[in-house]
C-alpha positions in Angstrom: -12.5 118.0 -91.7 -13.0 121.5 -92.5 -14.0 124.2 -89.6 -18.0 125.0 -91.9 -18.5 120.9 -91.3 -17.8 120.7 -87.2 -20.8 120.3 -85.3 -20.6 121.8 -82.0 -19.6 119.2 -79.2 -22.6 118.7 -77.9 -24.2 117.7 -81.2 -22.2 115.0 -81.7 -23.9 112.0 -82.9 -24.2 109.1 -80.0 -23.2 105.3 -81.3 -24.4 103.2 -79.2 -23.4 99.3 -79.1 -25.9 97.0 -77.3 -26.5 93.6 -77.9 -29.8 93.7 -79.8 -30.6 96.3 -82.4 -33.8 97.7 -80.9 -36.1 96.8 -83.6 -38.2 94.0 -84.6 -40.2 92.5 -87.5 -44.1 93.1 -87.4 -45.9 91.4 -90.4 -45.1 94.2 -93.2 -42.9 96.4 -91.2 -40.3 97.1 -88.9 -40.9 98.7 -85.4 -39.5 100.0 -82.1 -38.7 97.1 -79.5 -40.0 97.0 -76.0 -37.3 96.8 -73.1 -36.1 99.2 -70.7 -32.6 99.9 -72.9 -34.3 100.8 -76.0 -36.4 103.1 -73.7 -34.1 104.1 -72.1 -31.7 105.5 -75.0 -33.9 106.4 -77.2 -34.5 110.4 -76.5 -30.6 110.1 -76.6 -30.4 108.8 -80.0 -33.4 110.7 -81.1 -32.2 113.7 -79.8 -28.5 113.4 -81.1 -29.1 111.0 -84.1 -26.3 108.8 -85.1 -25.6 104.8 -84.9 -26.9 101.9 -83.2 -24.6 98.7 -83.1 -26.0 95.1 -82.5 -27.3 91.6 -83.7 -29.7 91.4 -85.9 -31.5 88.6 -84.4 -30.9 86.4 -87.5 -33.1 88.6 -89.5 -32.1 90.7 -92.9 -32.5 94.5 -90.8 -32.4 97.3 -92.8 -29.9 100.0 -91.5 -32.6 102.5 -91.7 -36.4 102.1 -90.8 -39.2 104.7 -91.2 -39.7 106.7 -87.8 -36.2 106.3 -86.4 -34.1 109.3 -86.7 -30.3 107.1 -86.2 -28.9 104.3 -87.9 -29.1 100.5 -87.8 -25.4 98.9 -88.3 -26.6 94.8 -88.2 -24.1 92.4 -86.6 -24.5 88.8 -87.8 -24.0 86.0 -85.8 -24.2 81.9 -86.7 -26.2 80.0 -84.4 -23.0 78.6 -83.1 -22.1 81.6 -82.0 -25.4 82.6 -80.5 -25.2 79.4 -78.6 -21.9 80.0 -77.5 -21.6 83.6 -77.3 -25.4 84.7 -75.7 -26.5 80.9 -74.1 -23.1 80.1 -73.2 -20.7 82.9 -71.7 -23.0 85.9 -71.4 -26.1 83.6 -70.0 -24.0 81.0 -68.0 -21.1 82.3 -67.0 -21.3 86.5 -66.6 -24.9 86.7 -65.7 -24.4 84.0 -62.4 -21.6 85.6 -61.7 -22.2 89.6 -62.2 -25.4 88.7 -60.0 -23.9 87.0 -56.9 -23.7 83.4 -57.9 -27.6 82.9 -57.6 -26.7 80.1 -59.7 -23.5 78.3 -60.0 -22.0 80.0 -63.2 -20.1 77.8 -66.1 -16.6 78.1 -67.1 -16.2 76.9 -70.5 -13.3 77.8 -72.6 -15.1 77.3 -76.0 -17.7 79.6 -75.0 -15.0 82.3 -73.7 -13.5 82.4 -76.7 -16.3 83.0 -79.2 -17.5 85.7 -76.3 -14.1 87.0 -77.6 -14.8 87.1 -81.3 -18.7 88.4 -81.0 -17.5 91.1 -79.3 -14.4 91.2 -82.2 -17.4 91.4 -84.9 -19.3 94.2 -83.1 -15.8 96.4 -83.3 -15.5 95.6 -87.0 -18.9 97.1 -87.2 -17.3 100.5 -86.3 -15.9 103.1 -88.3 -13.1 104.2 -86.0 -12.5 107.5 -88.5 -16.1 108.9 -87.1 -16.3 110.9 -84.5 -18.3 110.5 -82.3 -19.2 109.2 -78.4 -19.4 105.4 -78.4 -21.6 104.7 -75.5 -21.0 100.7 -75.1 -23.9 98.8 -72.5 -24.0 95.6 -70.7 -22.5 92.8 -70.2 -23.1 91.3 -73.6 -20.1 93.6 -74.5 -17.7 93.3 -71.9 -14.3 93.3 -73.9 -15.5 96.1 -76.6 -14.7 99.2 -75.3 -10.7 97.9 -75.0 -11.5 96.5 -78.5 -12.6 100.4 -79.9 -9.9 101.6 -77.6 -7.1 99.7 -79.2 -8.2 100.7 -82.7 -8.0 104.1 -82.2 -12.1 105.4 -82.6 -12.2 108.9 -83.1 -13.7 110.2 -79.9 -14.3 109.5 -76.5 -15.6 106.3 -75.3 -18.7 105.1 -72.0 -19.6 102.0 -70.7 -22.5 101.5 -68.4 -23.3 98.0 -66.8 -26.9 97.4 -66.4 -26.6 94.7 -63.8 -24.7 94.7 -60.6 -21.2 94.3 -60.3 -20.2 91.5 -57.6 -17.5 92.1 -55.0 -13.8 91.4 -55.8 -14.0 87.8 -54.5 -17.0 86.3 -56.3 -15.6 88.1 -59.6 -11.5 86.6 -58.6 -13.4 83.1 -59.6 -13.7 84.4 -63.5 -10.7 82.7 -65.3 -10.6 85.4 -67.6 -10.9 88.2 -65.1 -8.0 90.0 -66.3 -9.2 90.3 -70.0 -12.7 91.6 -69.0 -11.4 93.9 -66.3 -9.1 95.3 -69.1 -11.5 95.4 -71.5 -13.7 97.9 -69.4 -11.2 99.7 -68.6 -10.6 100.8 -72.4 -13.7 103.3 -72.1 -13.3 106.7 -70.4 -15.8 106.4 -68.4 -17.4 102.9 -66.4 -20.7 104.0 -65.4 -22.9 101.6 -62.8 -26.3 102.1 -61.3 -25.2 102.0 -57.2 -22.3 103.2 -55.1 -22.1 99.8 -54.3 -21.7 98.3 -57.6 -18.8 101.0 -58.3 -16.9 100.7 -55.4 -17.0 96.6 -55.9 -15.9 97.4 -59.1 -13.0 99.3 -57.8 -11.7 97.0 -55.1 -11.6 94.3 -58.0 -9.2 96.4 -60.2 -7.2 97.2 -57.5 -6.9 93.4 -56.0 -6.7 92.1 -59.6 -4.7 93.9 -61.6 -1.2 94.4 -61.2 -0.6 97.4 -63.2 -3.0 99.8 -62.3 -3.8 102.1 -59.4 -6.8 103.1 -58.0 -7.0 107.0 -56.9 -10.4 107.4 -55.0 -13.3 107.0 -58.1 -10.8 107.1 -61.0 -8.4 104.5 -62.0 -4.9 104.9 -63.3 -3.3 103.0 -65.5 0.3 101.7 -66.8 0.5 104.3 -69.6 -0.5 107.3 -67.8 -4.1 107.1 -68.9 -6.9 107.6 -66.3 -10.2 106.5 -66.3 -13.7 107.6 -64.4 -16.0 106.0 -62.8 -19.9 106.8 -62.1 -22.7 105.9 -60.3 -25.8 107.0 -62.5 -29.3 105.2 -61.3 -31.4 104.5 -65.1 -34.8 105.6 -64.9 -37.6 105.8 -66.8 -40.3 108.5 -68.8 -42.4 109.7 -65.4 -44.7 111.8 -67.6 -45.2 110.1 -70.8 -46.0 107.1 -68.4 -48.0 109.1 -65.8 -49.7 110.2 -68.7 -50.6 106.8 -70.4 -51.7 105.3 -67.8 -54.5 108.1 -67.7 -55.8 106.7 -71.5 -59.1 105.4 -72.1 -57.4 101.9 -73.1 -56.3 102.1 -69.6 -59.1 102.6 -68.0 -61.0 99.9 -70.5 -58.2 97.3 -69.1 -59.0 98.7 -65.5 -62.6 98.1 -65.4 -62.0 94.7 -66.9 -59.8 93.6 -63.9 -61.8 95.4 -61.2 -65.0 93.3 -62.1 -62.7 90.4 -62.2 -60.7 90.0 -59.0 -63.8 92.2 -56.9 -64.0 92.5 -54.2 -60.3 90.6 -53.4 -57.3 92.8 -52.8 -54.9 92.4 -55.6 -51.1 91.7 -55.4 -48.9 91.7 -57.8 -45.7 90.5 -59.5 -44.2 91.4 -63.0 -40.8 89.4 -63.7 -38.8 87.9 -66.5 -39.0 84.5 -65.4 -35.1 84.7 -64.6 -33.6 83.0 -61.5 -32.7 86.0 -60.1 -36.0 87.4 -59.6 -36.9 85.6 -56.7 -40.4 83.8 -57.9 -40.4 80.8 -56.0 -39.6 82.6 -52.6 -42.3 84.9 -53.6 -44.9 82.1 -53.9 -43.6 80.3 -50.7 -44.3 83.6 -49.1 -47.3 84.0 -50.3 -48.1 79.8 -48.9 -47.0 80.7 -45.5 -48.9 84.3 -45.7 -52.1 82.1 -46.5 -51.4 79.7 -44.0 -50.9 82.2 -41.4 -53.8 84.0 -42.1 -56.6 82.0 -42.9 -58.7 84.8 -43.7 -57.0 86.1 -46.4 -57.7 82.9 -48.7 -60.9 84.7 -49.6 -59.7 88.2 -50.0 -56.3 88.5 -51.8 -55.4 87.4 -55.4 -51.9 87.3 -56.3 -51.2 87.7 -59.9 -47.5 86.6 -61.7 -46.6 87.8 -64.9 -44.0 85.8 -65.5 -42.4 87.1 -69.2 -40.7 84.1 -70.8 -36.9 84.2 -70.9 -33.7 81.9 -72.3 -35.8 79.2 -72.7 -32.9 77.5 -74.4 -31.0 77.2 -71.2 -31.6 74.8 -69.0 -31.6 76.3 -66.1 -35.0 78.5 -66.9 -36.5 75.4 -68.2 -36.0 74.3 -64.9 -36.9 77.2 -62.8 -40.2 77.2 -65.3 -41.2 73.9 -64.0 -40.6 74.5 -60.4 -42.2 77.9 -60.4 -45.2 75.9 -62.1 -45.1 73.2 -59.7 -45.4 75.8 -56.6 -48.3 77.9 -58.4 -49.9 74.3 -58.7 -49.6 73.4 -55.2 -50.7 76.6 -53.4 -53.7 76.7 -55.8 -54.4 73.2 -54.6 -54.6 73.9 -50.8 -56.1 77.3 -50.6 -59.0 77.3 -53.4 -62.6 77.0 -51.8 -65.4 75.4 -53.7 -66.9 77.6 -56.0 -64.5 80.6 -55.3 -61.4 81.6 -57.2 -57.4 80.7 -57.1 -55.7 82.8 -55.1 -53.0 82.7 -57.7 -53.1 83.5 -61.5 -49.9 82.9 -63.3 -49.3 84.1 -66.7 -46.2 83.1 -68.6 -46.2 85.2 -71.4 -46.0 88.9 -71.5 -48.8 91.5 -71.6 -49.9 94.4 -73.6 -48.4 98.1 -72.3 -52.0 99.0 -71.6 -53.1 95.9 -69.7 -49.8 96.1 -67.7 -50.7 99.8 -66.6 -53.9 98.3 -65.8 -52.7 95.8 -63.7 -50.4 98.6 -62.1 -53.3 100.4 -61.0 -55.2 97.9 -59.9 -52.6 96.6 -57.7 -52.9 96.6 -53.8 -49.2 95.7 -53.3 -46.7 95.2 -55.7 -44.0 93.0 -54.9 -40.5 93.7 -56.5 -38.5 91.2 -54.6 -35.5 90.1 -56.9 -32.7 88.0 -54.8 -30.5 90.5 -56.6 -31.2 93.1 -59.5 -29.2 95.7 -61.0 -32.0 98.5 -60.8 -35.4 97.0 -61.3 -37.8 99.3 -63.5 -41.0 98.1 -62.2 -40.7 99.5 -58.9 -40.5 103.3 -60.6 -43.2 102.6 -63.1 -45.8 101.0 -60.2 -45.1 104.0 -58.2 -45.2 106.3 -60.7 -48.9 105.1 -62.1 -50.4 104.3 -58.7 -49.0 108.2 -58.2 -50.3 109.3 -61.3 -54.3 108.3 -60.9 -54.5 109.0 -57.1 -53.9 105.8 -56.2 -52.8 104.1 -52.3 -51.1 101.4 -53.0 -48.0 99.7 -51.4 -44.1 98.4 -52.8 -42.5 95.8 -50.9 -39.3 96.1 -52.3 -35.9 94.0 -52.1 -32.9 95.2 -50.0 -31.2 93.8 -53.3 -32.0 96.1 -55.9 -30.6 99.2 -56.9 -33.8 100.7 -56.6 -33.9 100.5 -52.9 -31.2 103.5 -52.7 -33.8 105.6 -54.2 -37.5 104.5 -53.1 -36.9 104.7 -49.4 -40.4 105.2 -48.5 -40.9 101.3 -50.0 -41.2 98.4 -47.8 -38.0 97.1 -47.9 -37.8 93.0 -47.5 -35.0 90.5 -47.5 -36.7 88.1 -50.0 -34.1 85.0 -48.7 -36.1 85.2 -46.1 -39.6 83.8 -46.7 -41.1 84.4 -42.8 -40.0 88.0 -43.2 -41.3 88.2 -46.4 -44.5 87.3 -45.3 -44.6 89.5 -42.6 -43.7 92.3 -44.6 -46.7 91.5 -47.4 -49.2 91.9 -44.2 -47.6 94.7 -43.1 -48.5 96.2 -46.7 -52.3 94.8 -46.6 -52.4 96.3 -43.2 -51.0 99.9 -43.6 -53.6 103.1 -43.6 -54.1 104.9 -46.7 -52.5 108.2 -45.7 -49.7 106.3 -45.3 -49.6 104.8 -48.6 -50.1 107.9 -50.1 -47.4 109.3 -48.2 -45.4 107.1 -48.6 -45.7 107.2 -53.4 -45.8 110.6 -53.2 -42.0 110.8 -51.9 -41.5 107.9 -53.9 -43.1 109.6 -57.1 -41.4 112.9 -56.7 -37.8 111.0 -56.2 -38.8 109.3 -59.5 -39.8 112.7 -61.4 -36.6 114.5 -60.3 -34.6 112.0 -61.4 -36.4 110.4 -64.9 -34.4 108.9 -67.8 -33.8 112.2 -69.1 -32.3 113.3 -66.0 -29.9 109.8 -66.2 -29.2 110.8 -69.9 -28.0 114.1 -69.3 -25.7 112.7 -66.2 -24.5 109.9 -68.4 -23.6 112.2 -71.6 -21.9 114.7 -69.1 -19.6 112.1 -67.8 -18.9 111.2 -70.9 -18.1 114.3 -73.1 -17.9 114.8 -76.4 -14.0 114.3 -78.1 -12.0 117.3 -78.8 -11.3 117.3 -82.2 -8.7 118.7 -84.1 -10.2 121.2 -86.7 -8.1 121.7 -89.9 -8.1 123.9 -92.8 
C-alpha cells in the first residue's frame, strides 16, 4: 500500500459484525431497520463508512442500498442453522445464562456446534488483508473475534456485549466456557455496559482459565498478548429524539391519547415480550396496587406494549400466554360497568411517532426488567418527558444498567411485587417539582453522555491499527 493511498488513522473505515444486517425489505425498496444497534452504530458507520457483517434474514440483500453510505456483506444461513444456531444456542442457552438464569438455559451439543460454524461463516465473510477496525457486538458472535484473531485481520479488533455478563459461577455451568471465554478474548478490547458486568467478566477469566492472568482491568495472556477491558454505557440520539418528539405527528398522536385515557393517569410499559423483562410481576403489581387502593380503579390506565419476540421458542409462547392470562384476569376484577380496563395490552409494536406519544403522555413509566443489560427506554422516556416540559416519573429496576446512570429514578426491586407496588404509588404520589427535578438531572446525565458520546469512548478504546506504510 503506497504512502498517497493511507488514510489517516482515524479515517479508517469501521466493519462492524452484528447478527442482523440492519436493513429490511419494504414493498419496492430496501430501508434502515429499527433497533437500538442499528441506532446506535449508525453515525459510526456513517461517519467512517466501511462494512457491515450479518444474516441476511433469508432474503437476497444487496451489498449496497440507496442512502447508506457503508457496505452490506450478507451471511447466509439454512433454516437448520437458524434453528440451531439463533433458537437454539444463542436463544436457549447464552441468553438464560448471560442474564442470570431467569430461565433454566439448555445445553445442547448439536446446537453448540453449529453456534461454532455460524460464527465460522461470518469470519469467512471477512477480508482479513483490509484494514481496518473490526468492531464485533453481542452475543450472537461470541467465538468471532478469536476466529478474526487467528486469521490474522489487518487491524485491531473490539467486542462489546450488549447484555450483562453473569458472575463467574452462573457462567462455570457453560460446558463450553473455555471456547467462548477464549474466543472474546481474541479482540483488543471487551467492552460492557457496567462496572459490574466487567468485573464479573474478569473474575470468570481468572477462575476459569488456566493460562491467563488478570492484571487489574486488562488481561494477560499465554503468549505475551494483553487485552483491555471497558465499561462504556450505550446511549441514544438526545437531540434528534428531543426534537421529534416536538413534530406535529407527535402532537396529532398526543391529542389522540389525551382524549382517550382522560381524565385517568396514564402508566406505562414498553417491552419486548422476553422473559427477562419482568411483565408478569409488573401486572401482579399493578393487581395488588388496585387492590390496595380502591380508588385508583377509576383513575389509572396502565398500558403494555408488549413487541412480539422468538415466537418460535417455546418459552415466549409460553410467557405470551401467561402474560395474557394475567392482563385477562386483572381486567376481570377491576373494570366498572360502563367504564374502561384499567389495562390495555398491545402485542405488536407501534409506530416511532405514537411511541413518543405515548412517552409523553405517560404519568409513570415503568422500566422494571428482572435483569437487562442497559435498557433504552428509560433514556428516551426521560429524555421526551424532558424535552416538552413534561413531570413525569421512572420507576426503574435495580437490575438494569441504566440504574448506574439515572439516579434520580425510582429505583424498585421488581422480584418483589409488594415493593413494587409501593414504589408505583410513591410515583402517583410525588409533587411536580419533584418530578421535574428529578428528569432534569436525569435528562442532562442523558445529554452528556448520548450515543455519540459512547461512540467516541468505544472507537478510542479501540484504536485504529498501525499500519506498515511501504514504498
Amino acid at each position: 500500500m503506497s504512502s498517497s493511498a493511507m488514510p489517516p488513522e482515524d479515517e479508517l473505515p469501521v466493519i462492524a459484525f452484528a447478527n442482523r444486517l440492519p436493513v429490511r425489505r419494504t414493498r419496492n425498496s430496501w430501508r434502515l431497520s429499527d433497533g437500538g444497534l442499528v441506532s446506535a452504530l449508525q453515525p459510526a458507520m456513517r461517519s467512517r463508512g466501511g462494512i457491515w457483517v450479518g444474516w441476511d434474514g433469508g432474503t437476497q440483500t444487496p451489498r449496497e442500498v440507496p442512502g447508506l453510505d457503508f457496505e452490506l456483506r450478507p451471511v447466509s444461513l439454512s433454516r437448520r442453522e437458524v434453528d440451531a444456531y439463533y433458537h437454539g444456542f444463542a436463544n436457549r442457552t447464552l441468553w438464560p445464562l448471560l442474564h442470570g438464569l431467569v430461565e433454566q438455559p439448555t445445553f445442547d451439543r448439536f446446537s453448540w456446534d453449529v453456534y461454532r460454524r455460524v460464527n465460522e461463516h461470518f469470519a469467512d465473510v471477512d477480508d482479513p488483508s483490509q484494514p481496518g477496525l473490526r468492531w464485533v457486538h453481542d452475543y450472537h458472535l461470541l467465538l468471532l473475534p478469536g476466529l478474526l484473531r487467528r486469521r490474522e485481520a489487518l487491524g485491531r479488533i473490539g467486542f462489546f456485549l450488549h447484555v450483562p455478563f453473569p458472575p463467574p459461577e452462573v457462567f462455570a455451568r457453560l460446558p463450553w466456557r473455555a471456547s467462548v471465554l477464549e474466543g472474546m478474548l481474541g479482540a483488543d478490547v471487551v467492552s460492557f455496559h457496567t462496572q459490574r458486568y466487567r468485573g464479573n467478566f474478569l473474575r470468570t477469566c481468572a477462575q476459569l482459565l488456566d493460562d491467563v492472568r488478570v492484571d487489574g482491568t486488562i488481561v494477560r495472556l499465554h503468549d505475551g498478548r494483553v487485552v483491555r477491558t471497558a465499561a462504556h454505557p450505550i446511549s441514544i440520539d438526545a437531540a434528534d429524539l428531543a426534537n421529534r418528539a416536538r413534530t406535529a405527528n407527535v402532537e396529532r398522536a398526543l391529542d389522540g391519547l389525551r382524549t382517550q385515557f382522560a381524565p385517568r393517569r396514564l402508566l406505562l410499559g414498553v417491552d419486548r415480550l422476553d422473559y427477562t423483562k419482568g411483565i408478569p410481576e409488573r401486572l401482579r403489581a399493578i393487581e395488588l396496587l388496585l387492590e390496595m387502593r380502591p380508588e385508583l380503579r377509576r383513575w389509572i390506565t396502565f398500558v403494555q406494549v408488549a413487541v412480539p419476540s422468538r415466537g418460535e421458542i417455546r418459552e415466549y409462547r409460553d410467557l405470551r400466554a401467561h402474560v395474557e392470562q394475567l392482563v385477562g384476569r386483572i381486567n376481570g376484577r377491576f373494570t366498572e360497568p360502563g367504564l374502561d380496563v384499567p389495562v390495555h395490552y398491545l402485542y405488536r409494536g407501534v409506530t416511532a411517532d405514537r411511541l413518543l406519544a405515548y412517552y409523553r403522555a405517560a404519568d409513570v413509566c415503568l422500566v422494571t426488567p428482572l435483569q437487562d443489560g442497559m435498557n433504552l427506554v428509560a433514556k428516551e422516556y426521560v429524555t421526551v418527558q424532558d424535552a416538552t416540559a413534561g413531570a413525569g416519573a421512572l420507576v426503574l429496576s435495580e437490575f438494569t444498567g441504566a440504574i448506574e446512570e439515572l439516579r434520580q429514578a425510582l429505583p424498585c426491586n421488581p422480584f418483589d411485587i409488594e415493593g413494587l407496588a409501593g414504589t408505583i404509588s410513591l410515583a402517583l404520589e410525588l409533587d411536580e417539582e419533584d418530578r421535574r427535578r428529578r428528569l432534569a438531572k436525569m435528562a442532562a446525565t442523558i445529554r452528556a453522555h448520548d450515543v455519540y458520546a459512547w461512540l467516541d469512548e468505544e472507537l478510542a478504546a479501540t484504536p485504529a491499527p498501525k499500519l506498515v506504510r511501504t514504498a
